[in-house]
C-alpha positions in Angstrom: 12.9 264.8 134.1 9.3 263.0 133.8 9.6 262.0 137.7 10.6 265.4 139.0 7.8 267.1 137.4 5.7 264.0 138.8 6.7 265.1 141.7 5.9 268.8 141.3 2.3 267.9 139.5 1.4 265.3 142.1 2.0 267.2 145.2 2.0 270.9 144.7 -1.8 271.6 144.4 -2.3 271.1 148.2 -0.6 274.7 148.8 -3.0 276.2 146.6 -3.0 277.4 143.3 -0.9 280.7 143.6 2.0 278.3 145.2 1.0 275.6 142.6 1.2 277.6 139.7 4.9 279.0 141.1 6.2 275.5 141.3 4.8 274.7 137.7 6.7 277.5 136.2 9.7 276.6 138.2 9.6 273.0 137.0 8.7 273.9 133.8 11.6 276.1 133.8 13.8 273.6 135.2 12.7 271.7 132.5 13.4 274.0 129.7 17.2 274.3 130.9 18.2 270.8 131.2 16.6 270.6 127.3 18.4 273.8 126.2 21.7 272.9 128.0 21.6 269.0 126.6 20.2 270.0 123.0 21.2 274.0 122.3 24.5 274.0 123.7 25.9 270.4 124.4 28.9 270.0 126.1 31.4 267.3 126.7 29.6 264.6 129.5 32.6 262.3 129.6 33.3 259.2 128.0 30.3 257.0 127.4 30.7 253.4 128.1 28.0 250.5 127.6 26.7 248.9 131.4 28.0 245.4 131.8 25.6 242.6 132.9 26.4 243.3 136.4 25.4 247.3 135.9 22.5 246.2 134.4 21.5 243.7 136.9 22.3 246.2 139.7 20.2 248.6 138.4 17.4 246.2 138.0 17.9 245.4 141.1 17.7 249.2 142.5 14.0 249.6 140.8 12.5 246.5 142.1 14.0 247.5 145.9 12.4 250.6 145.3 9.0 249.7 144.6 9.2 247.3 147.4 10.5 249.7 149.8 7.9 252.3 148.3 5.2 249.7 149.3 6.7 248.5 152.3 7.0 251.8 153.9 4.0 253.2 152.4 2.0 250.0 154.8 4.6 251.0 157.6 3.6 254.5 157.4 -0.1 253.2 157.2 -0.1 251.1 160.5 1.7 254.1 162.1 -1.1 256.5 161.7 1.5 258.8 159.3 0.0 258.0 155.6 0.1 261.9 155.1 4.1 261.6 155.0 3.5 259.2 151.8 5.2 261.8 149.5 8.5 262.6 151.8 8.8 258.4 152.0 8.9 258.3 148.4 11.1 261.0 147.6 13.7 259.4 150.0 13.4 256.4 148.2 13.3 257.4 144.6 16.7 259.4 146.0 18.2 256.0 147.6 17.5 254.3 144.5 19.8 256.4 142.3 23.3 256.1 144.6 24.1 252.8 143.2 24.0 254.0 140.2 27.0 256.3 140.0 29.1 253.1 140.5 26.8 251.0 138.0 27.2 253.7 135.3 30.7 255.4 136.4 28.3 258.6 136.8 29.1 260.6 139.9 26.0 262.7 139.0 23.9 260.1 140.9 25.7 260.0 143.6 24.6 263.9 143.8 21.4 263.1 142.4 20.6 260.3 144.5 21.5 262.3 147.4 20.1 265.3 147.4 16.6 264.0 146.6 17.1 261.5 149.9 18.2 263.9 152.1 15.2 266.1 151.2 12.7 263.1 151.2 14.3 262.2 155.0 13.9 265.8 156.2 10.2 265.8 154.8 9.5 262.4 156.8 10.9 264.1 160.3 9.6 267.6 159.9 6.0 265.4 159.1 6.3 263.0 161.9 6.4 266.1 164.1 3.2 267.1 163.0 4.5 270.3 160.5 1.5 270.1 157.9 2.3 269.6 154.3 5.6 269.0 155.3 6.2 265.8 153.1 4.4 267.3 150.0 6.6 270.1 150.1 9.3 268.0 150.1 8.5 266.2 147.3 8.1 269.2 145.5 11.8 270.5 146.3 12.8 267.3 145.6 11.3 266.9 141.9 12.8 270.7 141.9 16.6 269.7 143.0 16.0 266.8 140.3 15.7 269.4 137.7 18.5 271.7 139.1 21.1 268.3 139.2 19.8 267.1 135.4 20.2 271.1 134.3 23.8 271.2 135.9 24.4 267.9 134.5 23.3 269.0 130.8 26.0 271.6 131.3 28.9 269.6 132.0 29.5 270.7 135.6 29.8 266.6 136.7 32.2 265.8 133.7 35.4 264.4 133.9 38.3 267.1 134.5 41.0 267.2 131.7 43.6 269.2 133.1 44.8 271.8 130.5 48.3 272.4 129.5 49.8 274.8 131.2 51.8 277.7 129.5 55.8 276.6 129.0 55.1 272.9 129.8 
């Protein structure tokens, strides 16, 4: 939750403070439902298992490649003359970073997660690079958004496991 409402703080005040204040209360909101959902009304997330040394290592692994392809790109996108797309490059790669991670932890929910916020951070990077202004702060901003939306669906169960039910007469 911290890094989608990063996202929201970091990169909503360049649309002004009517827009600013919208995506605050949205985030806080966002917010307020994944804490509700996990705390006030848990439900059922699946099994939970310990990460092995190789889950662990992977994951490791997934934050340092992300701060190097943060930094990498971030120079790239320097060089290029496109430092204004800085927030769409990270989005994509804070959503890259969480795919391995449904394997590492048997969570599907990063999968989701991990694609959704890379998908937004790629489309911010094209609709930037041809020349729509603001376009990769306003995708950081749906991305720290479609964070909160996963985690709050996620706090209610909707990525859990499927028992199937017995069915009447069996």
């Amino acid at each position: 939750m911290a890094g989608a409402v990063v996202f929201i703080a970091s990169y909503s005040p360049v649309f002004g403070p009517v827009v600013s204040t919208f995506a605050w209360v949205a985030g806080l909101a966002g917010v307020a439902a994944v804490l509700f959902a996990h705390y006030l009304r848990p439900v059922s997330l699946g099994p939970l298992a310990r990460p092995g040394p190789l889950a662990l290592a992977a994951y490791c692994g997934c934050v340092l490649g992300e701060l190097a392809l943060i930094s990498l790109g971030s120079r790239a996108l320097v060089a290029a003359g496109y430092s204004q797309l800085r927030p769409a490059l990270i989005a994509a790669v804070v959503g890259l970073h969480f795919i391995p991670f449904a394997w590492a932890f048997a969570e599907r929910m990063f999968l989701h997660l991990g694609g959704v916020v890379a998908l937004i951070g790629v489309t911010g990077l094209g609709v930037g690079a041809l020349g729509v202004r603001h376009a990769a702060h306003a995708s950081a901003v749906v991305a720290g958004l479609a964070m909160l939306t996963i985690l709050a669906l996620y706090a209610q169960g909707r990525f859990a496991p499927q028992t199937l039910e017995p069915t009447a007469g069996s």
